[in-house]
VOBA-1610 file (N, C-alpha, C; in pm, whole numbers, padded with zeros to 5 digits, always signed):
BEGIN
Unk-01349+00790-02346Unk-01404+00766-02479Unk-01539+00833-02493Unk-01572+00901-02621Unk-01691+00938-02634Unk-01757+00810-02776Unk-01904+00787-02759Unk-01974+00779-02852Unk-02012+00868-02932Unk-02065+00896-03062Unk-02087+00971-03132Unk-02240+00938-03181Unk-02383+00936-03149Unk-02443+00905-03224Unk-02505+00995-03369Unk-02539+00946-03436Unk-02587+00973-03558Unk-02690+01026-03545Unk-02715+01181-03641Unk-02827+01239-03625Unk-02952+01175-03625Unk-02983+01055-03671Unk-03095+00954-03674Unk-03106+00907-03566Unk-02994+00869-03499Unk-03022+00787-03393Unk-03164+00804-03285Unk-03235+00714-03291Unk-03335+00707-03177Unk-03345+00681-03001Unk-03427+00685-02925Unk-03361+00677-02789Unk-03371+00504-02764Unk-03393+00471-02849Unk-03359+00286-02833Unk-03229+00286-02840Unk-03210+00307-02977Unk-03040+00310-02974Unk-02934+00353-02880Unk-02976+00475-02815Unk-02919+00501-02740Unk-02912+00445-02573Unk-03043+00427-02584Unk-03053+00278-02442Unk-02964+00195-02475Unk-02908+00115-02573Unk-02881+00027-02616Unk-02718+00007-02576Unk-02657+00113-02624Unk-02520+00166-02600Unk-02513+00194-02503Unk-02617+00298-02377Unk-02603+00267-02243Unk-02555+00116-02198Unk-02672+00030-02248Unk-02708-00121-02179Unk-02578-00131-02164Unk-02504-00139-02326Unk-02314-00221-02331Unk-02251-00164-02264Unk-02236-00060-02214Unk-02135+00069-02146Unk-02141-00043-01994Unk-02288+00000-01968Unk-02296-00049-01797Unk-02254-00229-01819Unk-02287-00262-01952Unk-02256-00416-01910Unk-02133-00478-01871Unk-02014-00404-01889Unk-01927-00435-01889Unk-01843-00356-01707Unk-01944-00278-01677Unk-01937-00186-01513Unk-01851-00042-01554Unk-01838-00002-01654Unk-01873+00145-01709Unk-01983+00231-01647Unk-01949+00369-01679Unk-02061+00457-01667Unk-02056+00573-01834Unk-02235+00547-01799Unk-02228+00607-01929Unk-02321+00762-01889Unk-02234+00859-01990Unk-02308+01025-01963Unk-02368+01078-02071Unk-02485+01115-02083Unk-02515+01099-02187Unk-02492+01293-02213Unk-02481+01368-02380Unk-02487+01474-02373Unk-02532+01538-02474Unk-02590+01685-02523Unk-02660+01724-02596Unk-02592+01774-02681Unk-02514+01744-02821Unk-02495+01795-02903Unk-02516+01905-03000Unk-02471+01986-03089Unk-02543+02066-03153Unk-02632+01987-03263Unk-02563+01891-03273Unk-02662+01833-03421Unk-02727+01656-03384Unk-02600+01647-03275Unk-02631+01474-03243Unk-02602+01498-03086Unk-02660+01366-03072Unk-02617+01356-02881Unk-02489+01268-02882Unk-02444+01285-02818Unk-02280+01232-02759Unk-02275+01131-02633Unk-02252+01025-02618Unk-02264+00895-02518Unk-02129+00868-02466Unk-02040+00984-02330Unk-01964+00952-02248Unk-01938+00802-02191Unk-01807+00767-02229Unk-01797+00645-02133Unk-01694+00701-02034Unk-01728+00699-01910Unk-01650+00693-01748Unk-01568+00544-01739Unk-01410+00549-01694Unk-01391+00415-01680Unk-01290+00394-01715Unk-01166+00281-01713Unk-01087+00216-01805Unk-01164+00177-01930Unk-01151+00251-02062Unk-01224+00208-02160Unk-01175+00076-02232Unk-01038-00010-02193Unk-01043-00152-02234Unk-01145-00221-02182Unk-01187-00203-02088Unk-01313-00303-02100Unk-01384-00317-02155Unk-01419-00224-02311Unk-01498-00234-02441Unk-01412-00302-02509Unk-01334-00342-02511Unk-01259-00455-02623Unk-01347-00548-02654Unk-01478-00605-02572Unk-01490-00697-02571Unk-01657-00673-02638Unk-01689-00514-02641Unk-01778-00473-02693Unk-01808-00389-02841Unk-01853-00415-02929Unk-01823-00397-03077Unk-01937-00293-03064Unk-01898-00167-03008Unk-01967-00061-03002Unk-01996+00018-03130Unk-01910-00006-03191Unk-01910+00078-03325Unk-02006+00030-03430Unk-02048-00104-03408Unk-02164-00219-03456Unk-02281-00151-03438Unk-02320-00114-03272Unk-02419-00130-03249Unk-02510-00006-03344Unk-02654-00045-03373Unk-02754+00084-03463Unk-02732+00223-03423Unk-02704+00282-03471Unk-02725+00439-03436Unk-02567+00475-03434Unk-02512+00407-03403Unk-02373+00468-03347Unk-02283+00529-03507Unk-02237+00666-03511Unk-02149+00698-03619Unk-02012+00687-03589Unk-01960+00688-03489Unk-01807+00646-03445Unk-01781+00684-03278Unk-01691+00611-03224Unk-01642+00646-03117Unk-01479+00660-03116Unk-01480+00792-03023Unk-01327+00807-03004Unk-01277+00860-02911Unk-01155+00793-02898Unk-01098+00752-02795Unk-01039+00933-02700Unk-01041+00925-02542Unk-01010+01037-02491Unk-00894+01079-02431Unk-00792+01151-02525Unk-00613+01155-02466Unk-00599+01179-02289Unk-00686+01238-02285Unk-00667+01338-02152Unk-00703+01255-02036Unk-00648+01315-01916Unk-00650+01200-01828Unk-00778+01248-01733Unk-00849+01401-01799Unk-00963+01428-01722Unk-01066+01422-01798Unk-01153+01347-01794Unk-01298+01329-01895Unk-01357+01417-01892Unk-01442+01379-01802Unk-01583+01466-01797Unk-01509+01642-01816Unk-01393+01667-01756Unk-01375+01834-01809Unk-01314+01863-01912Unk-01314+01761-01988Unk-01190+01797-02102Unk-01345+01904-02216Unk-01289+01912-02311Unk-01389+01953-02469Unk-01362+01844-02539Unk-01327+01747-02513Unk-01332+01622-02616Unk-01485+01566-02609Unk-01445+01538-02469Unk-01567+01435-02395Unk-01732+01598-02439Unk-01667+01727-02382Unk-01844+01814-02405Unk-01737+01955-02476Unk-01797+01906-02606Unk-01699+02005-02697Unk-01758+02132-02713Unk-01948+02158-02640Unk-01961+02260-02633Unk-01981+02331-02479Unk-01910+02521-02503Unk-01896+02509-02361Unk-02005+02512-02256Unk-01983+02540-02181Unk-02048+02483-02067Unk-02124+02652-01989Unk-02201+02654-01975Unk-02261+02776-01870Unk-02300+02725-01744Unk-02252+02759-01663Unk-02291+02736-01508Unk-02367+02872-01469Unk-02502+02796-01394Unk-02589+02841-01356Unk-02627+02864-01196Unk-02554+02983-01132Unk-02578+03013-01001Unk-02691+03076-00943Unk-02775+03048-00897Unk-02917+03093-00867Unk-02946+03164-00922Unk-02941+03137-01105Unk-03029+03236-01152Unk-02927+03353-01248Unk-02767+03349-01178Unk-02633+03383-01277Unk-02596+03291-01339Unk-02550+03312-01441Unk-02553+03199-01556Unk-02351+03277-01584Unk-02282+03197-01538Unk-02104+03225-01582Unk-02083+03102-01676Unk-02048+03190-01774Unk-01996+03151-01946Unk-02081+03141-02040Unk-02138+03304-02016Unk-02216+03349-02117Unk-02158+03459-02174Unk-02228+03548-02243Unk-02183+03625-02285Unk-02130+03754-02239Unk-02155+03790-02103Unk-02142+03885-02013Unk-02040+03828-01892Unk-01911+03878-01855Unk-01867+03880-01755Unk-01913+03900-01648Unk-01894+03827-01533Unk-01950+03795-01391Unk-01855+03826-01330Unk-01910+03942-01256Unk-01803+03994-01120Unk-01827+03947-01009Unk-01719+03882-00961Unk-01703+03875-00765Unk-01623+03959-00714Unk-01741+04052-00614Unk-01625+04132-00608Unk-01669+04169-00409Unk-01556+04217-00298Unk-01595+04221-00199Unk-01445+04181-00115Unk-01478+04230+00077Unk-01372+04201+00146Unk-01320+04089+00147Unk-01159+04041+00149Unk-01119+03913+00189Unk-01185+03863+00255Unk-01223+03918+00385Unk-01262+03860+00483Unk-01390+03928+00560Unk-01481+03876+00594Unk-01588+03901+00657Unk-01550+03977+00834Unk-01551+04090+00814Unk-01506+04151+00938Unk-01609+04159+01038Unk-01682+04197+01001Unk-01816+04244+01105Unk-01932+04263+01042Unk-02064+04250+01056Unk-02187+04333+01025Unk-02149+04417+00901Unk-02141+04542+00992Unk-02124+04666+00925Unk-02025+04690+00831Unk-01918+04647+00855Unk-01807+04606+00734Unk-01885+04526+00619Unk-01937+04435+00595Unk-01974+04348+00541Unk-02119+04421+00445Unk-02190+04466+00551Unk-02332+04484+00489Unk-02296+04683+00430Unk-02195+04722+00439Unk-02156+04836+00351Unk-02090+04782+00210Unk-01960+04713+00223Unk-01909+04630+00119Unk-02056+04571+00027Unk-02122+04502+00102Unk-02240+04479+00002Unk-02286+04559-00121Unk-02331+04707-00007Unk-02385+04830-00130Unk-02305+04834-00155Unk-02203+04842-00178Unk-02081+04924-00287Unk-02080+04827-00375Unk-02091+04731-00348Unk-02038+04608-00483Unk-02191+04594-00535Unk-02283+04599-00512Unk-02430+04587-00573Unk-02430+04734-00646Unk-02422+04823-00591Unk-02409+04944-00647Unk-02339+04995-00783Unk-02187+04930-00770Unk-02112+04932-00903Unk-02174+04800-01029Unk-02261+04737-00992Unk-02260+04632-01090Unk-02236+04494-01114Unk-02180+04462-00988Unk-02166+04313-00939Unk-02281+04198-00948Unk-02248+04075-00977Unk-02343+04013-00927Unk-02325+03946-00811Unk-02241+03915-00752Unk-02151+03820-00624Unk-02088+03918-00582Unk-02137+03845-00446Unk-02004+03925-00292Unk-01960+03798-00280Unk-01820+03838-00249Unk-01741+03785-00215Unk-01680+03767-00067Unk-01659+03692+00029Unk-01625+03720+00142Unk-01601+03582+00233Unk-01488+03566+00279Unk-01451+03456+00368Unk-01473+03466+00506Unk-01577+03365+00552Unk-01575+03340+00684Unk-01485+03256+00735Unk-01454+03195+00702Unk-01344+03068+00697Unk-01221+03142+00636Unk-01128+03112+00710Unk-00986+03168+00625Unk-00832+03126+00666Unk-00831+03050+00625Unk-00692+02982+00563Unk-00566+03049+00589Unk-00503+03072+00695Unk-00386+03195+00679Unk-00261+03118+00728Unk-00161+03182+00674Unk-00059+03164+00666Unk+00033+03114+00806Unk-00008+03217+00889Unk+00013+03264+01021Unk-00096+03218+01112Unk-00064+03084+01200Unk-00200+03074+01302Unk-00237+03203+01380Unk-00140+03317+01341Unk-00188+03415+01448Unk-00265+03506+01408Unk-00271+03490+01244Unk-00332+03580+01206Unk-00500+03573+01189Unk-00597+03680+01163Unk-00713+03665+01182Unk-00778+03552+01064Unk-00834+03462+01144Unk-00871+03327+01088Unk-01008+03342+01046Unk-01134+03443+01050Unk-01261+03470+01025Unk-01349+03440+01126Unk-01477+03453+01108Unk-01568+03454+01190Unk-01631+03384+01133Unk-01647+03241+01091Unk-01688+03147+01091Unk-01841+03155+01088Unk-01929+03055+01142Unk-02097+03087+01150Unk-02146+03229+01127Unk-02123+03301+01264Unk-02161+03426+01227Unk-02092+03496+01059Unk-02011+03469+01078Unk-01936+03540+00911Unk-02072+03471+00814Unk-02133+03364+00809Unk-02189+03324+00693Unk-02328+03416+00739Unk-02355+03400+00840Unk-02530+03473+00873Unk-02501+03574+00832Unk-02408+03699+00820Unk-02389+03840+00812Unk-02365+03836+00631Unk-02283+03700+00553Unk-02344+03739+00446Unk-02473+03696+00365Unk-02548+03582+00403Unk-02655+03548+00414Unk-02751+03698+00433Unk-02761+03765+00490Unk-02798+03876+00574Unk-02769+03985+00442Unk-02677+04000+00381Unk-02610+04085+00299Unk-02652+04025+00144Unk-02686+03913+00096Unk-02799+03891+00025Unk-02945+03932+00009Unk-02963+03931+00110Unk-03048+03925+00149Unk-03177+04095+00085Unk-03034+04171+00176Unk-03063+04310+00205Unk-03069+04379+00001Unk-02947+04300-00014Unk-02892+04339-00210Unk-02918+04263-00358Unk-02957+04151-00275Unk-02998+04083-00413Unk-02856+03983-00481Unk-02698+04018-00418Unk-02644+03957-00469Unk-02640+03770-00446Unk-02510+03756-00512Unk-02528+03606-00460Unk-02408+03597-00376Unk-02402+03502-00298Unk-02289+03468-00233Unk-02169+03375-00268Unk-02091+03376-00251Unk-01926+03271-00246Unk-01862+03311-00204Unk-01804+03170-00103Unk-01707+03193+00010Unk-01672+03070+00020Unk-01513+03046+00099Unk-01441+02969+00093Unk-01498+02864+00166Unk-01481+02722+00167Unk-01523+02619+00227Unk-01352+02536+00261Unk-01322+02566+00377Unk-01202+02508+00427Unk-01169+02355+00469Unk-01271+02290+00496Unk-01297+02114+00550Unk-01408+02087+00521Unk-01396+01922+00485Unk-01517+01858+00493Unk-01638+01904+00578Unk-01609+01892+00685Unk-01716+01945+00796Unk-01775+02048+00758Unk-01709+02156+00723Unk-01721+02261+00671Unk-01853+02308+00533Unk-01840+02175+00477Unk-01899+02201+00336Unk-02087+02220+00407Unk-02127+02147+00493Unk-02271+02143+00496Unk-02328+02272+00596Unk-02246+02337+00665Unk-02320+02495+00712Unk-02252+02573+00590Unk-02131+02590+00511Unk-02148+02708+00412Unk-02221+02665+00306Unk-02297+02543+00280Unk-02403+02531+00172Unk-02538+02583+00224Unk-02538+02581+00316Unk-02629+02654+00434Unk-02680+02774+00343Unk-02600+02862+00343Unk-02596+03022+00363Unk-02535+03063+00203Unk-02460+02973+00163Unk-02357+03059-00016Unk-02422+02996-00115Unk-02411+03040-00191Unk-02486+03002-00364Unk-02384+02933-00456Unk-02260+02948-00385Unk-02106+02882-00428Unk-02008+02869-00352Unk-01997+02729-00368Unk-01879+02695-00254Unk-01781+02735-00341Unk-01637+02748-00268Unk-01519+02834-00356Unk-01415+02766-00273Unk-01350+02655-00337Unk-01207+02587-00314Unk-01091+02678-00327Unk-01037+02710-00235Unk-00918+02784-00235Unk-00731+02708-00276Unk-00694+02842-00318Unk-00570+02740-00347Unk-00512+02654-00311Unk-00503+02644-00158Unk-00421+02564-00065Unk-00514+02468-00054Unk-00611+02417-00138Unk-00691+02307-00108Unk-00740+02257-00249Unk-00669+02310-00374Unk-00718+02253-00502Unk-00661+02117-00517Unk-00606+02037-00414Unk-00525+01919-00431Unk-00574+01802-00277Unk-00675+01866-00192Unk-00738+01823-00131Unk-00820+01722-00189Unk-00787+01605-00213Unk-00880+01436-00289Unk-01004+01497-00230Unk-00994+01439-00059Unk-01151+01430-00011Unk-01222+01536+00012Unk-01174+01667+00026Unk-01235+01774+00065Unk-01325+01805-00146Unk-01221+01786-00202Unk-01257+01784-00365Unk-01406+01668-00375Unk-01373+01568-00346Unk-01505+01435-00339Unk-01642+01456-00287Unk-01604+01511-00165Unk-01706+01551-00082Unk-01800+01699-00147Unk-01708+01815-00195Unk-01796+01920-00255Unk-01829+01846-00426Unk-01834+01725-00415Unk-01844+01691-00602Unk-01998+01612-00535Unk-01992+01585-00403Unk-02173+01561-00376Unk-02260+01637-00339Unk-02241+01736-00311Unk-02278+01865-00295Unk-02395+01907-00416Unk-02463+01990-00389Unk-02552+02028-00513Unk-02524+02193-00546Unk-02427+02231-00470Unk-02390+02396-00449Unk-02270+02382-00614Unk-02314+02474-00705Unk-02162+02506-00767Unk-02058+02537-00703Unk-01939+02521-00759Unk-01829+02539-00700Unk-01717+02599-00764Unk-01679+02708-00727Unk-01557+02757-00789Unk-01432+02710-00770Unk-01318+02648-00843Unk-01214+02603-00787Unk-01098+02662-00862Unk-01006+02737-00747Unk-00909+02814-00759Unk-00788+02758-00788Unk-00674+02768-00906Unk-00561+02732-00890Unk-00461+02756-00775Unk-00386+02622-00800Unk-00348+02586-00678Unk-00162+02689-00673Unk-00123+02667-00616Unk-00002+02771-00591Unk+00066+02772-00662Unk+00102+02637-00729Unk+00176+02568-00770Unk+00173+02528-00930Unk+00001+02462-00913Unk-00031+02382-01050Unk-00018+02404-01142Unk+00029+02302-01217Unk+00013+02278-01334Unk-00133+02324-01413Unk-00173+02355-01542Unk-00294+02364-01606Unk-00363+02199-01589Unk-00267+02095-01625Unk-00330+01951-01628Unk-00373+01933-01457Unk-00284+02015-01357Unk-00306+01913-01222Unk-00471+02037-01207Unk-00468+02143-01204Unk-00589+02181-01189Unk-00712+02119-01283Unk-00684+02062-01429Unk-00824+02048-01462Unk-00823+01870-01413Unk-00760+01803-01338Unk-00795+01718-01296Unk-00825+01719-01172Unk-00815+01803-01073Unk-00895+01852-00953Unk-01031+01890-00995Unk-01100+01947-01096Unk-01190+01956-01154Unk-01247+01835-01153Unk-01161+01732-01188Unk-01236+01598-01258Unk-01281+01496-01140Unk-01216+01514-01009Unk-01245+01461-00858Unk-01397+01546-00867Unk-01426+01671-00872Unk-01511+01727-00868Unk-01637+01672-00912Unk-01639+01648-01032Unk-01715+01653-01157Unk-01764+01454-01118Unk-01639+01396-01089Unk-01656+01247-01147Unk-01738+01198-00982Unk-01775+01315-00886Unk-01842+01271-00779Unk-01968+01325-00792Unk-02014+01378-00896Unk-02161+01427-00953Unk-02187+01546-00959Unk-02087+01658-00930Unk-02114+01795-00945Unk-02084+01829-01081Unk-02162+01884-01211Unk-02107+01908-01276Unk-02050+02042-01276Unk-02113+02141-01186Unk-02117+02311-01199Unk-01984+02324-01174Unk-01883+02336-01210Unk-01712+02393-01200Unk-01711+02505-01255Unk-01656+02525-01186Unk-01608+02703-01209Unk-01438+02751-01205Unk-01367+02756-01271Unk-01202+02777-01265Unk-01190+02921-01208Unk-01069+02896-01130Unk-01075+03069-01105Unk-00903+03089-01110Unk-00799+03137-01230Unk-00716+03166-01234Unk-00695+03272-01129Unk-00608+03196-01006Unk-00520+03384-00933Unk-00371+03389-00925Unk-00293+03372-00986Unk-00184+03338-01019Unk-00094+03246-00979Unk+00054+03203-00968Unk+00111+03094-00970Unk+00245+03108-00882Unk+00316+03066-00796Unk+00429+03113-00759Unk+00551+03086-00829Unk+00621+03210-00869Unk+00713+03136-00958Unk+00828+03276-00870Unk+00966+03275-00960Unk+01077+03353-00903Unk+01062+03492-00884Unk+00922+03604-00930Unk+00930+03695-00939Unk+00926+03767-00806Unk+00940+03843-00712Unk+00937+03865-00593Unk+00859+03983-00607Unk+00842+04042-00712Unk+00771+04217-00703Unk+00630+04193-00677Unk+00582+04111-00756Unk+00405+04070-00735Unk+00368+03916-00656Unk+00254+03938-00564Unk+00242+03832-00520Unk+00273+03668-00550Unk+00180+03717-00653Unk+00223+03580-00770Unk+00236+03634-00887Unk+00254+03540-00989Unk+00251+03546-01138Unk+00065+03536-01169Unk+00041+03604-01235Unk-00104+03587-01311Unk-00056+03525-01452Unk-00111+03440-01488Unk-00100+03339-01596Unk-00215+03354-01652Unk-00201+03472-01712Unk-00358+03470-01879Unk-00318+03424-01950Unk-00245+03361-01978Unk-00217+03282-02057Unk-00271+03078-02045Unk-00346+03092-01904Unk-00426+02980-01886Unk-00562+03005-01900Unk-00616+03095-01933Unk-00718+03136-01986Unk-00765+03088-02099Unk-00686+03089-02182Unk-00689+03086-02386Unk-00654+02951-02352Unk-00602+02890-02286Unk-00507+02703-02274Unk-00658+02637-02187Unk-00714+02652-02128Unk-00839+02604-02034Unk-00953+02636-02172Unk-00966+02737-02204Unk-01080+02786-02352Unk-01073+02605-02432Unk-00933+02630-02453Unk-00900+02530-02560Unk-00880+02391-02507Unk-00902+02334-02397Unk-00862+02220-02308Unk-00992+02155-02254Unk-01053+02250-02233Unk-01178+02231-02135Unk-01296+02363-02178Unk-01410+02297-02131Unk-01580+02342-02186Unk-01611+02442-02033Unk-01529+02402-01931Unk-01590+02442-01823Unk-01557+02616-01827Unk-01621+02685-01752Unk-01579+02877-01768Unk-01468+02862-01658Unk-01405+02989-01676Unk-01276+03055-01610Unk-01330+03203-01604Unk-01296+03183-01463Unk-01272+03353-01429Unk-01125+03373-01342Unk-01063+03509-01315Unk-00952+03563-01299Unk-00968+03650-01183Unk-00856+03602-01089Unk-00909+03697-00949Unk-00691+03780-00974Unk-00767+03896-00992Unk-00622+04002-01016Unk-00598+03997-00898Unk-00638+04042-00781Unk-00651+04050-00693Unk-00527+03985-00563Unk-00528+03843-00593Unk-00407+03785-00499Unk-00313+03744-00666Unk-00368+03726-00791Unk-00247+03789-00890Unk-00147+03855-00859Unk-00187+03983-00845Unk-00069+04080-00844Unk-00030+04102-00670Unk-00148+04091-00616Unk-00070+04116-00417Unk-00102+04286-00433Unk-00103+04370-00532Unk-00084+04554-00517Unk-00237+04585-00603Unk-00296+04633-00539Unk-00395+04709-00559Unk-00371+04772-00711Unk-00208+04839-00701Unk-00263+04943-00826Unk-00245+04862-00991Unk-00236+04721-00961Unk-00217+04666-01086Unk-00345+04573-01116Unk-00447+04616-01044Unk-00555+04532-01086Unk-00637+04549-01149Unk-00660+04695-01163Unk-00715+04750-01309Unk-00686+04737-01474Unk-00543+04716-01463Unk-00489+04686-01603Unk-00529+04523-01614Unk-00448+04465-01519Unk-00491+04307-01537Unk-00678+04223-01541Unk-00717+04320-01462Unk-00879+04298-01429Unk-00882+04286-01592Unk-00871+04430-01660Unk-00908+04453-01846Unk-00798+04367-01923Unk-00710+04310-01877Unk-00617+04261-01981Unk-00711+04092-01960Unk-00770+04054-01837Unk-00805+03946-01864Unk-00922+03892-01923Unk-01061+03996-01945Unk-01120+04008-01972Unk-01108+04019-02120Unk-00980+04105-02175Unk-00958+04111-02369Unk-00927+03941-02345Unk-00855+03857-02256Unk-00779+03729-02288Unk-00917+03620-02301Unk-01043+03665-02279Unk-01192+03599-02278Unk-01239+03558-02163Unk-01180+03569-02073Unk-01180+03526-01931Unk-01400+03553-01905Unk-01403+03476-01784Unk-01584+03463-01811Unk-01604+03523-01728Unk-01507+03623-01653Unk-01578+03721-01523Unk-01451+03729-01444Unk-01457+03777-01276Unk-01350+03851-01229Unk-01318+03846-01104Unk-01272+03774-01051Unk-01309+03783-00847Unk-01179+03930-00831Unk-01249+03977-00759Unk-01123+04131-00741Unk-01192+04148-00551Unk-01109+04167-00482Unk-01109+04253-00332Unk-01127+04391-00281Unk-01257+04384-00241Unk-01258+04571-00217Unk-01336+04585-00103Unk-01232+04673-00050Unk-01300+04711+00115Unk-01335+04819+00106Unk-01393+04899+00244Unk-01467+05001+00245Unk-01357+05099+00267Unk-01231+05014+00337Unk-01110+05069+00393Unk-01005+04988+00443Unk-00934+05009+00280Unk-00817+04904+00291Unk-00705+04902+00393Unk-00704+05047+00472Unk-00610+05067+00536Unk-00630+04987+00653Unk-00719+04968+00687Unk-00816+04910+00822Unk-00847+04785+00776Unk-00829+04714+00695Unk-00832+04591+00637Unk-00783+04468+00769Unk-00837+04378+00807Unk-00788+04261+00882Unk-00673+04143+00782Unk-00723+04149+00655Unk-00608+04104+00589Unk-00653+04162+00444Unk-00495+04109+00380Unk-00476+04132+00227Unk-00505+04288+00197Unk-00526+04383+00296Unk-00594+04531+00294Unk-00476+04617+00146Unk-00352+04539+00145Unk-00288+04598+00012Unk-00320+04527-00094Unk-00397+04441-00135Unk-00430+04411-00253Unk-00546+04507-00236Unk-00647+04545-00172Unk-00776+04531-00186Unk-00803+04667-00291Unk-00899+04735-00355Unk-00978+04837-00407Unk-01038+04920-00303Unk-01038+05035-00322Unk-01125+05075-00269Unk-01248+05144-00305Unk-01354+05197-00260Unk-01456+05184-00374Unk-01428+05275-00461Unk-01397+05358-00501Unk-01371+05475-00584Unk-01341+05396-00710Unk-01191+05333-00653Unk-01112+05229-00767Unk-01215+05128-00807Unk-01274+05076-00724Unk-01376+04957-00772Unk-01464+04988-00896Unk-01526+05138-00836Unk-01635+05173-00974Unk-01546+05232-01095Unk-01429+05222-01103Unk-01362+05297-01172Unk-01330+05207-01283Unk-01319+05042-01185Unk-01221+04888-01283Unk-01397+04904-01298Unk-01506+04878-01254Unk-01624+04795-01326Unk-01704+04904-01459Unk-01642+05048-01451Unk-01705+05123-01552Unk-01606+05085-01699Unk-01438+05078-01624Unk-01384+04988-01754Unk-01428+04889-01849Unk-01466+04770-01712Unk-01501+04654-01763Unk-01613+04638-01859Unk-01710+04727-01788Unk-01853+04758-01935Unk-01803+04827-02014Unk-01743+04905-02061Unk-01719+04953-02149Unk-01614+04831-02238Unk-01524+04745-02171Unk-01389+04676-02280Unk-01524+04564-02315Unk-01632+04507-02262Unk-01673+04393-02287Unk-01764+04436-02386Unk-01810+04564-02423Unk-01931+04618-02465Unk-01911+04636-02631Unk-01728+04671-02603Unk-01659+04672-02783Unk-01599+04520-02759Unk-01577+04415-02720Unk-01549+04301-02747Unk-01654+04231-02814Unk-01787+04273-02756Unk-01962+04202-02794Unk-01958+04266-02928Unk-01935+04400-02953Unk-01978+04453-03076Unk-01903+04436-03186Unk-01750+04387-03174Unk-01672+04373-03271Unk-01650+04193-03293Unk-01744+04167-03205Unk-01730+03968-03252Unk-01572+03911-03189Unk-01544+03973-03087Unk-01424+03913-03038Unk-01402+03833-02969Unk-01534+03749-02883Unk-01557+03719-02777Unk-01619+03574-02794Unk-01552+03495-02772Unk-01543+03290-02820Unk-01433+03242-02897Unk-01431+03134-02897Unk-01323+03068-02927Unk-01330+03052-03097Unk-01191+03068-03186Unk-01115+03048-03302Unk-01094+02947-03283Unk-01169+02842-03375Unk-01099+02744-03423Unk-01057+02703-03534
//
């Protein structure tokens, strides 16, 4: 349920409607409107039956919230939302690139990948020390050292960091070293690993899950959010469905459905989308026309030599090739007013 107060309303009033919220063992959020402030209730909202909220001074109406995720819906914060990463601000008006190796190979792998992705225009490297694979046999990352080398690679470029956070344990050395923790697919349905980065003070990017639904991801959001993180970050990388030619399905079409569902930004990683390198240029720009708020894409120095995913990845040539696109499709999207939501 949201409150609605009235452009008059004073901050008595609005104490006031706190007081009833908590009196009943509610939580109340309070939020900044364009014209009025807005008074979140957290909770089974029958327990206001018993409170004649709509009575109290100041209040112009309250109404009720369909969705089974609050705090991320646009009901509950109908305007959107900008998350603010040390200083990058994703779901503004400029697309935010992540861009960089799957995986944190070495030093020198890593701190070259850096310049190339600072070089083309990036603001985020991208890179897993931690890594999730399919195959226990396959290369699992370099862990600690993987975070010092991109720590190190900040350092040297100015970008920001995000990288995967695989376990609980996990969450308090990569808050250490990243500017964004980044929930991976095989863990968008993780309760406690979700709880635990929602106490966290690191934003967090959280990736659709293999599987999900649009509702089961923005309520993984809401584990997030309803443990005090508000900074969410969506990151569409596609979906498994019957097609066998591309890794997964890329679903831009949850792009425009999340716009319209939820306040929080979305960005689009083409990247494990398509599984093939040479389709990530079209999709990188097709998701970006779909409003998407930026881009996670994979690029090594040398995909051939890649420790994993080396056939999705870019290589730099291709990299500066998708980010000279990308300024240019976002540059006539800004100038022709194409860019926010129709309602």
């Amino acid at each position: 349920m949201v409150i609605i107060m009235n452009p008059e309303a004073t901050s008595q009033n609005i104490d006031e409607v706190i007081k009833a919220i908590n009196s009943v063992g509610l939580e109340a959020k309070i939020m900044e409107g364009a014209q009025q402030k807005i008074v979140g209730v957290i909770g089974d909202k029958t327990k206001l039956a018993s409170v004649a909220i709509d009575a109290l001074p100041g209040v112009e109406s309250s109404v009720a919230i369909s969705k089974s995720y609050k705090l991320a819906s646009r009901e509950f914060h109908p305007q959107s939302s900008v998350i603010d990463v040390s200083g990058v601000k994703i779901g503004g008006s400029e697309p935010v690139i992540m861009a960089g190796p799957c995986a944190v190979e070495s030093r020198e792998q890593l701190l070259k990948s850096a310049k190339i992705v600072a070089e083309g225009g990036a603001q985020f490297l991208r890179g897993g020390a931690y890594k999730p694979r399919t195959s226990p046999y396959s290369f699992q990352g370099l862990e600690v050292e993987g975070l010092k080398y991109l720590a190190e690679a900040r350092e040297v470029t100015g970008l920001k960091i995000v990288t995967e956070v695989t376990t609980v344990e996990g969450i308090e050395p990569v808050a250490e070293y990243a500017d964004m923790l980044q929930i991976g697919a095989r863990n968008m349905q993780n309760f406690g690993l979700l709880k635990e980065v929602g106490k966290c003070k690191r934003p967090v990017l959280l990736k659709r899950g293999l599987a999900a639904t649009i509702d089961e991801w923005l309520n993984a959001a809401e584990y997030i959010m309803n443990a005090g993180n508000p900074d969410v970050v969506l990151c569409e990388r596609g979906i498994r469905t019957y097609e066998t030619y591309t890794r997964n399905t890329l679903d831009l079409s949850a792009v425009a459905a999340v716009k319209h569902l939820s306040h929080l930004p979305i960005i689009v990683d083409p990247s494990h989308g398509t599984g093939k390198w040479r389709m990530v240029k079209p999709m990188a720009l097709a998701a970006i026309a779909a409003g998407a708020d930026g881009l996670m894409m994979e690029m090594h120095p040398n995909p051939a030599r890649a420790l994993s995913d080396g056939s999705q990845s870019l290589t730099p040539e291709h990299y500066r090739s998708i980010m000279s696109g990308i300024k240019k499709l976002a540059t006539f999207l800004r100038e022709e007013n194409l860019i926010g939501l129709d309602e």
